[in-house]
Structures are given as C-alpha cells and as structure tokens.
Kinemage of the C-alpha trace (Angstrom):
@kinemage 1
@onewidth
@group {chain A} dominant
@subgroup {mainchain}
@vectorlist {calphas} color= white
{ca unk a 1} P 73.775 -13.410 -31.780
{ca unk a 2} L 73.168 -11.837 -28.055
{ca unk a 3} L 71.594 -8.871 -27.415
{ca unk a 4} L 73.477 -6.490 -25.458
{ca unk a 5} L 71.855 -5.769 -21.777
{ca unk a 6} L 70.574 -2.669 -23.237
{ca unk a 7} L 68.576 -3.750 -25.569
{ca unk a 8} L 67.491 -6.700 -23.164
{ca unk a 9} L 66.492 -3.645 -20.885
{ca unk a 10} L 64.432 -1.589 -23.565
{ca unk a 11} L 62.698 -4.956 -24.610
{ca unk a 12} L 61.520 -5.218 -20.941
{ca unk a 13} L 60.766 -1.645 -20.550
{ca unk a 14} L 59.113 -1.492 -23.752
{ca unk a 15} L 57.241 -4.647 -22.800
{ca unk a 16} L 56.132 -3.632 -19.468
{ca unk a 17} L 55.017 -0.401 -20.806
{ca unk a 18} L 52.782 -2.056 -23.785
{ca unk a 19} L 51.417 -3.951 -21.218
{ca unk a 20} L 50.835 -1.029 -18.998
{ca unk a 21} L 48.518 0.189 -21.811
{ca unk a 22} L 46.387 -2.364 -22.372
{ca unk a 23} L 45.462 -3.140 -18.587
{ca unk a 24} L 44.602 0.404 -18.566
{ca unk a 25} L 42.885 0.189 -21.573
{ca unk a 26} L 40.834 -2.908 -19.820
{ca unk a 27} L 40.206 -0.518 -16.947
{ca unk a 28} L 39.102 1.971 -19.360
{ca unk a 29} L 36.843 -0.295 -21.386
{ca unk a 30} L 35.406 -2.349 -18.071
{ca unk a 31} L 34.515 1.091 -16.179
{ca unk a 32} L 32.156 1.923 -18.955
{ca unk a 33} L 30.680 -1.234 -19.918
{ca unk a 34} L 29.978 -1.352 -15.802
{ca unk a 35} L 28.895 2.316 -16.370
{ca unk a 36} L 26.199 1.540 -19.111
{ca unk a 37} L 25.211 -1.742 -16.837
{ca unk a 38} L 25.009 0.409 -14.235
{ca unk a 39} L 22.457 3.151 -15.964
{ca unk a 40} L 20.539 0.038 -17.538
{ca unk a 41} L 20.236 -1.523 -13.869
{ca unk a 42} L 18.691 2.204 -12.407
{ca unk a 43} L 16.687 2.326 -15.474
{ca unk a 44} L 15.085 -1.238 -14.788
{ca unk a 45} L 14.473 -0.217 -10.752
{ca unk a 46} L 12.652 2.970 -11.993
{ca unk a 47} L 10.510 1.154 -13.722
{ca unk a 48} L 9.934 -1.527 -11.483
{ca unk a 49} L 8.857 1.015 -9.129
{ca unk a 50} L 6.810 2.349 -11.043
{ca unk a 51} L 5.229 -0.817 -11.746
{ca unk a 52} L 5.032 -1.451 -8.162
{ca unk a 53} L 3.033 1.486 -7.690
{ca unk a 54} L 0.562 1.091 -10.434
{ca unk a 55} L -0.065 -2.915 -9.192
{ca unk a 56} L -0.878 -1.109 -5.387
{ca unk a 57} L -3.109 1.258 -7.365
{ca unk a 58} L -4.648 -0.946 -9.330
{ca unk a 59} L -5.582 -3.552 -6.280
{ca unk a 60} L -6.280 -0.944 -3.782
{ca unk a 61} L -10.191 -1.076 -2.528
{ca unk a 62} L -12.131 2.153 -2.700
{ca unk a 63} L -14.399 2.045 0.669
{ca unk a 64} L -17.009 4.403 1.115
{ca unk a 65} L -19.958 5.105 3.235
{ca unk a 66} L -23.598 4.615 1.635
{ca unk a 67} L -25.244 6.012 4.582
{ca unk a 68} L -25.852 5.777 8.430
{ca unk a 69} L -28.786 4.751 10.128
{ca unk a 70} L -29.681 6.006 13.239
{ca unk a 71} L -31.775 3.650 15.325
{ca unk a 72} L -33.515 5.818 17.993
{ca unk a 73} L -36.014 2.849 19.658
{ca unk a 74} L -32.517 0.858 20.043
{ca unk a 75} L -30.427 3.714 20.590
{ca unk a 76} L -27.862 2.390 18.128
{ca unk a 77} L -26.458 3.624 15.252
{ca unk a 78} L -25.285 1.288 11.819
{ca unk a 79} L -22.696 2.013 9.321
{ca unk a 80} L -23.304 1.023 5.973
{ca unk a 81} L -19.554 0.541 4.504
{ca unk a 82} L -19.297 -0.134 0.958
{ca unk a 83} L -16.510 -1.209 -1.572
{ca unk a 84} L -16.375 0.449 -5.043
{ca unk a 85} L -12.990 -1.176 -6.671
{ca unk a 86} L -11.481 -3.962 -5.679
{ca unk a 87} L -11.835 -7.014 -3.221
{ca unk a 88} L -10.717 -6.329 0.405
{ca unk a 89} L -11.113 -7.903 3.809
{ca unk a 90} L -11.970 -5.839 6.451
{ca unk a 91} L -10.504 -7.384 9.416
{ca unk a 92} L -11.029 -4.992 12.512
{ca unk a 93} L -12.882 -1.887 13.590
{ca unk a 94} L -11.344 0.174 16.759
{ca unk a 95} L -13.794 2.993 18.480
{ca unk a 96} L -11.206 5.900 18.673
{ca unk a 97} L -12.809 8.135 20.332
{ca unk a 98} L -16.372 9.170 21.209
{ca unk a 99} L -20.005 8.384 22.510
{ca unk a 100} L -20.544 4.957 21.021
{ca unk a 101} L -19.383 1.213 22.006
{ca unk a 102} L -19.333 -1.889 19.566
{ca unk a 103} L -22.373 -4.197 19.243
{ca unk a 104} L -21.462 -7.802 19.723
{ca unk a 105} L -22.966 -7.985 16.258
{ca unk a 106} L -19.163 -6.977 14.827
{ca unk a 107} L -17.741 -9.999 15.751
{ca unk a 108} L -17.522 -11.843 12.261
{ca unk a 109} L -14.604 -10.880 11.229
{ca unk a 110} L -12.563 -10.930 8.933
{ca unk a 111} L -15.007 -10.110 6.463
{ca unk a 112} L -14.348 -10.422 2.689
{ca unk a 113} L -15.862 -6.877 1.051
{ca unk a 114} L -16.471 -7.783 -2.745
{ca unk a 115} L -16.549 -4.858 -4.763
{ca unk a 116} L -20.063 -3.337 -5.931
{ca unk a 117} L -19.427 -3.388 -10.076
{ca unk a 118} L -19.092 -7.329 -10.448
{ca unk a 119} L -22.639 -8.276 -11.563
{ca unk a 120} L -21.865 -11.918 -10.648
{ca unk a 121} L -21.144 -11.455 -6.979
{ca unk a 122} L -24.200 -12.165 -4.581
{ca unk a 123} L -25.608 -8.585 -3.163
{ca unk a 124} L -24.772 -9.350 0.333
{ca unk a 125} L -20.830 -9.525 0.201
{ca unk a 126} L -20.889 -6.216 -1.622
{ca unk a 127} L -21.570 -4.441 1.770
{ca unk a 128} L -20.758 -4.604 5.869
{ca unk a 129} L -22.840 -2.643 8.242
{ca unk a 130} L -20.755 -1.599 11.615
{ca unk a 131} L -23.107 -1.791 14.047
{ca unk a 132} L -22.573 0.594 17.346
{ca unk a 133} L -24.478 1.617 20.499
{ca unk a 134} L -24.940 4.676 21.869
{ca unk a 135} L -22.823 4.947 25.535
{ca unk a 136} L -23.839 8.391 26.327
{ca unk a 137} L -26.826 10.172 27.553
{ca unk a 138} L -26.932 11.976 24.482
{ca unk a 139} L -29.630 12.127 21.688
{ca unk a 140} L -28.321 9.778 18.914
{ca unk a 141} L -28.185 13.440 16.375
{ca unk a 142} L -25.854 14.380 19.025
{ca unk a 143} L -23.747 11.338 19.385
{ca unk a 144} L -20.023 12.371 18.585
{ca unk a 145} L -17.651 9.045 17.116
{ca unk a 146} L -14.284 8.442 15.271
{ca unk a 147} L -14.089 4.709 14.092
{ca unk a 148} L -11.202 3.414 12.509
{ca unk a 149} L -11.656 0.153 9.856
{ca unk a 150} L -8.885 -1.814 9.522
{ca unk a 151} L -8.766 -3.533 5.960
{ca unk a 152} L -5.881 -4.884 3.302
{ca unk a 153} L -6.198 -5.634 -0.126
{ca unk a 154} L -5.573 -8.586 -2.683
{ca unk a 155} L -1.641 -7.681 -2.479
{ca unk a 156} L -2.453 -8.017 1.711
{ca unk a 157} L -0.868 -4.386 1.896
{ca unk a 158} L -2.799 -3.001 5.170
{ca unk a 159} L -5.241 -0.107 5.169
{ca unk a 160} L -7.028 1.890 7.957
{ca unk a 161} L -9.846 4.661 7.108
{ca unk a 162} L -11.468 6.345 9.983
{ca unk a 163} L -15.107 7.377 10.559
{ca unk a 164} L -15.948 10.503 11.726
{ca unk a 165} L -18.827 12.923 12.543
{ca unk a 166} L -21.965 13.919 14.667
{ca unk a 167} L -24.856 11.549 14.313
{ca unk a 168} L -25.960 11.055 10.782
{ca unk a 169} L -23.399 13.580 9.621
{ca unk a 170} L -19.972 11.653 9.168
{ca unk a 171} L -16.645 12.021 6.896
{ca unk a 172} L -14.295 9.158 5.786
{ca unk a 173} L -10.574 10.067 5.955
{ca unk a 174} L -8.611 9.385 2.663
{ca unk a 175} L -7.022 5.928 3.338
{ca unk a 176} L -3.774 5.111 4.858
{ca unk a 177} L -1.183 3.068 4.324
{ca unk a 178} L 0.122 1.059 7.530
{ca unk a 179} L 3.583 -0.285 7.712
C-alpha cells in the first residue's frame, strides 16, 4: 500500500514539528536546571565569603600599646607593643614622620609576637619593645613621632598600624589591610 505524497508530507511535517517540541522542551528543562545550578553556585560563593571573612577575623592579631617609656639620661624613647589575639610576626617598623630615628637595637627582625592569653608561651615572646632615639633638640615630652609596624598574621595576610603622638602621649591607628 503507498502513501500518497501528501500524507508522506504531513508525516514529515508532523514529525519535524514533534520534534520541534521536545528540543524546545530540552531548552526549557536545561535553562532551569542551569538556573537552579546557577542560584546553588551564588549561594555556595556567599558563603564562602563569608567564611573567608570570619577565618581573617578569627586569625587577625590584636596589637596594642602597654606603655612608652621615656628614657631622659639616654634621650631615647621605647615602645612596648603587645599582642592580645592571635600569633603575628612583626617584620618591619618605618619612622614616618617626626623627631625620632631607629636604635640599631630593632634589627631582629622578623619577630614572632605570641599572643598574651596562652599560659604556656614563655613571657618574653608575648611582647617587642621598639626602641627609638631622640634626633631633635627637643625635650623627650616634646618629641613629636608617627611609626608605622609592619606585621601579617597566621593566614600571612599583611598588616600595618601606625604610632602616633607627643612623648608619652601616643594613639594606635585601627589596623590596615595592605594589598
């Protein structure tokens, strides 16, 4: 029995249709499993930033001042820098401006800064003095200084705080980030 050529014709329309509706219906079906992939994927990289985030917190040293010494006799003054959180290495302190130079005593660095809660750790490695000398005429109350410290953490993300003030009267700078 043969089909006429219209009815070979509606059979391949027909066909060609059908199939017409299921590769859209592919489309259809592939565009939102990619979709739901696709939320799932910005879902995962919000929280692995904020994961991120809370790991920088969580290993980022806390340094502080405990106090400064002024050393009239040997017109110097010492910086006693402290850690409160966690382990750090301070590797380089930079006069920025001011009346004061570097003693030769600064020289051992990188120094690891353990922090002050850990009962086990030895006293000494707990603290770092920054030694400095007076370079001005001025009376050491009168000495004006802005030292930045250099540091990075566990993660080795970089830090810098800077040091500033009048004499015995000083202000660290919240810390920042470097690049």
């Amino acid at each position: 029995m043969a089909l006429s050529e219209y009815t070979l014709s509606l059979i391949n329309v027909t066909a060609t249709a059908f199939a017409s509706l299921i590769t859209g219906a592919s489309l259809v079906y592939l565009f939102i499993s990619d979709y739901k992939k696709s939320k799932r994927i910005s879902n995962l990289e919000r929280v692995a930033e904020v994961l991120e985030k809370d790991l920088k917190l969580r290993y980022q040293p806390h340094l502080w001042i405990n106090g400064v010494s002024l050393r009239g006799p040997e017109n110097k003054i010492n910086f006693d820098i402290n850690n409160k959180r966690e382990w750090c290495k301070l590797t380089k302190f930079n006069i920025i401006s001011g009346d004061i130079l570097l003693d030769e005593l600064n020289q051992h660095l990188p120094y690891e800064l353990e922090p002050k809660f850990n009962a086990e750790i030895i006293q000494d490695t707990t603290r770092r003095y920054i030694y400095t000398i007076n370079n001005s005429d001025k009376s050491l109350d009168e000495v004006i200084y802005d030292i930045e410290v250099l540091y990075e953490d566990r993660l080795q993300n970089k830090f810098s705080v800077n040091i500033k003030g009048t004499g015995a009267i000083y202000s660290l700078t919240p810390p920042k980030l470097l690049q």
